[in-house]
N, C-alpha and C positions, 0 to 999 in steps of 0.2 A: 673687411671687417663687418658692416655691415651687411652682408650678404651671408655671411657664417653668422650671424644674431638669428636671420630669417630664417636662415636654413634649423637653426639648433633650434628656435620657437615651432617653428611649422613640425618637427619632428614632436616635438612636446604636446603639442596639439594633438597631431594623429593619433599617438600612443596613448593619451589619455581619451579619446575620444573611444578610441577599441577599446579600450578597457572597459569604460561605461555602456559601451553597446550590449557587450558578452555579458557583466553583471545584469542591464537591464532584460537580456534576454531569457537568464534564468530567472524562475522565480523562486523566493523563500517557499520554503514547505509548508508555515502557516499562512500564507498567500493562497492558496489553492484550498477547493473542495472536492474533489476528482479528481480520479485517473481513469482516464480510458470512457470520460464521460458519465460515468456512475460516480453521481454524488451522494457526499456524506449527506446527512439531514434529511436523503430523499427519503418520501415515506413507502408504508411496508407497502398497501394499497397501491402508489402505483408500479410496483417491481410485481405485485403477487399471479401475475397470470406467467411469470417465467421462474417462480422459484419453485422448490417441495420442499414446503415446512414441515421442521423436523415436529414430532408431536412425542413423542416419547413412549410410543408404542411401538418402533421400530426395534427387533432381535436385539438388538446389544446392551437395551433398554430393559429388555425383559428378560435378556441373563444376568443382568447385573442390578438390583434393587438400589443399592446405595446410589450408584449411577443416576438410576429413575429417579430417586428423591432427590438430588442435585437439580435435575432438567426441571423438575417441576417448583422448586423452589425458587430459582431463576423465571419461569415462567412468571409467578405468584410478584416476582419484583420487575416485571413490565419487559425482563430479557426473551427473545423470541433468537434463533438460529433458522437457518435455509439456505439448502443448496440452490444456486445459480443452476438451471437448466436450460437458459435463454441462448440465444446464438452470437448476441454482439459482445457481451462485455466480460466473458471469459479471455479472449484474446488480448494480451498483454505485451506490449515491445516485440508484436509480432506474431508469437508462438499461442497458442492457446493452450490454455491449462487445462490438467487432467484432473482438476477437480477446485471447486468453486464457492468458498461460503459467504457467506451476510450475515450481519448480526445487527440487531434491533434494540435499542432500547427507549420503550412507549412506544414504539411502533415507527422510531426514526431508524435509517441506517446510522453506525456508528462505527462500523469496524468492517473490513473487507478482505478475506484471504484468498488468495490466490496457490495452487497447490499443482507445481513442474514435477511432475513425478521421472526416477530416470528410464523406464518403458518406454516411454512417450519421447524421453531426452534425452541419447544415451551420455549424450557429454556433457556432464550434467555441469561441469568445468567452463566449458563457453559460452552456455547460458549465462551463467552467474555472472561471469566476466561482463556478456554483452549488457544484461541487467544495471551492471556496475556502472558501465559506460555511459548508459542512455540515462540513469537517474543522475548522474551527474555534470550530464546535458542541461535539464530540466531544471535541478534542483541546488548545483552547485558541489560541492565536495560535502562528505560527508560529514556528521556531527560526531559520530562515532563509531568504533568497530568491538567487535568481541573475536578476541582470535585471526583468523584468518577469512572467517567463513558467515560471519556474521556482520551487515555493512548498516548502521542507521541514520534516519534524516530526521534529526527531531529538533521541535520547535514546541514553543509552550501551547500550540492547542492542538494541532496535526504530528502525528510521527510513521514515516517510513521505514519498512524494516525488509531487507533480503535476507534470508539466511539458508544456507545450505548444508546439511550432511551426508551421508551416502545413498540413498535412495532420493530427497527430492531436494528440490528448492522450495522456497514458501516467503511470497512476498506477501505484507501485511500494511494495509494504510489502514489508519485508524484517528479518530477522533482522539486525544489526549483528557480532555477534561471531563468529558463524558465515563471514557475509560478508568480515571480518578473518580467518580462519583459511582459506579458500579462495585468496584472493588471495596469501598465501604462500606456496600450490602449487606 
């Protein structure tokens, strides 16, 4: 009898002991300021020798004026955009992305897209999934979905987003509260 007490605690033990491991191992999404080593809050100055800021005299700018006055009124409230052309921190859960933005506001990062185009991937199905897998490594199960194709990790001051439709995937970490104080502009 007493040896089935030991045996049923010592099993009580282990299984709570994994359990606390695997929780302590992931972390909350508002626990972190990076992925992939690009932190949020970093400033523009030191990413600016790897990006090209967009300035709003690039074509699609200058075919479209309302466009332009957007980009530039966003400018005027301390919002800046730039492609990532650097070589480290496009590379995400392996694969590197076919396209890469930052976004600034006063000259912090605050937002980070990431953009799998299916060119570059043609199954653009496995990514998603392996995406799926590994932020849930990381981060724990998700907070919430949109459909099938949409997976998020949100917390009240970071939120993570995958979302995929027929052309790409597009993973998005972003600052939350910032992103709330933007949108009131």
């Amino acid at each position: 009898m007493a040896l089935r007490i030991y045996l049923f605690l010592s099993l009580g033990l282990t299984v709570s002991l994994l359990s606390s491991y695997r929780s302590y191992s992931q972390q909350a999404i508002d626990q972190i300021t990076d992925i992939n080593e690009l932190h949020l809050g970093e400033s523009l100055g030191e990413l600016n020798d790897s990006l090209y800021l967009i300035t709003g005299k690039e074509p699609v700018y200058q075919r479209n004026p309302w466009l332009a006055q957007s980009f530039l009124r966003n400018l005027d409230r301390g919002l800046q955009e730039a492609i990532y052309e650097g070589k480290t921190f496009h590379i995400l859960n392996g694969g590197k992305a076919s396209d890469m933005r930052v976004h600034f506001y006063k000259e912090k990062l605050f937002k980070v897209r990431w953009t799998f185009d299916r060119k570059d991937f043609p199954n653009l199905a496995g990514v998603f999934s392996e995406f799926k897998d590994c932020f849930q490594k990381r981060y724990g199960p998700t907070t919430g979905t949109i459909f099938d194709d949409t997976l998020i990790w949100e917390g009240s001051r970071n939120r993570l987003q995958v979302f995929m439709d027929d052309d790409s995937i597009q993973v998005e970490f972003r600052n939350q509260l910032i992103e709330k104080t933007i949108q009131v502009l």
